[in-house]
C-alpha positions in Angstrom: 87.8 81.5 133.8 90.4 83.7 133.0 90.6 87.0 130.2 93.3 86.2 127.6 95.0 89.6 127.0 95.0 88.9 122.7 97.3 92.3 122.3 100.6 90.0 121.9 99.2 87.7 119.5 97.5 90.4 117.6 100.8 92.9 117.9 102.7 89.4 116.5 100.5 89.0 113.6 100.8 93.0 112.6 104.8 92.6 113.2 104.5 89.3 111.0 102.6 90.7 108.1 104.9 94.0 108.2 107.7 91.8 107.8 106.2 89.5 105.3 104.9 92.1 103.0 108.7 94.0 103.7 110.1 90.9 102.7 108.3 90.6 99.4 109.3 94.0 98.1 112.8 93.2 98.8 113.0 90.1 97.4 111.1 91.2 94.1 113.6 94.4 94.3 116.4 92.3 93.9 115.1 90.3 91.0 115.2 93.8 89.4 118.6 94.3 90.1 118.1 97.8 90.1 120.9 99.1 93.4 118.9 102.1 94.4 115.4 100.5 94.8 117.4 97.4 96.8 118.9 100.3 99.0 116.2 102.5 99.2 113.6 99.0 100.5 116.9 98.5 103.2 115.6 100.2 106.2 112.2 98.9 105.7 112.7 95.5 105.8 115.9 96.1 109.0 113.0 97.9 110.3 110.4 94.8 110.3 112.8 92.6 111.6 112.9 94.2 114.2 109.4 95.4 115.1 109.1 91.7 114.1 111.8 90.4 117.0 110.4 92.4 119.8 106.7 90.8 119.0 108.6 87.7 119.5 110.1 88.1 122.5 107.0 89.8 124.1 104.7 87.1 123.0 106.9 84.4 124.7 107.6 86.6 127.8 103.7 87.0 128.2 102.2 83.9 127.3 103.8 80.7 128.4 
């Protein structure tokens, strides 16, 4: 039987929660409607989108 290598599920799941929990803060941020908070929770959330696209695109180049 063969090893399933679990670091592109498990580097998925970290980029997904980073995301999610990124998400949260901006979406409670604008219900604030303060600008700066909104701006300054920005680069976060571009940032876990990202981290959050290249999990994606590992996972399905890895495991198909």
């Amino acid at each position: 039987m063969a090893m399933l290598d679990a670091s592109p599920f498990q580097e998925w799941v970290r980029a997904f929660d980073g995301y999610e929990r990124a998400k949260r803060r901006w979406d409670a941020a604008g219900a604030t409607g303060n600008r700066a908070l909104i701006d300054y929770l920005r680069p976060e959330l571009e940032g876990a989108s990202r981290d959050l696209d290249v999990a994606i695109k590992t996972l399905n180049k890895q495991v198909r």
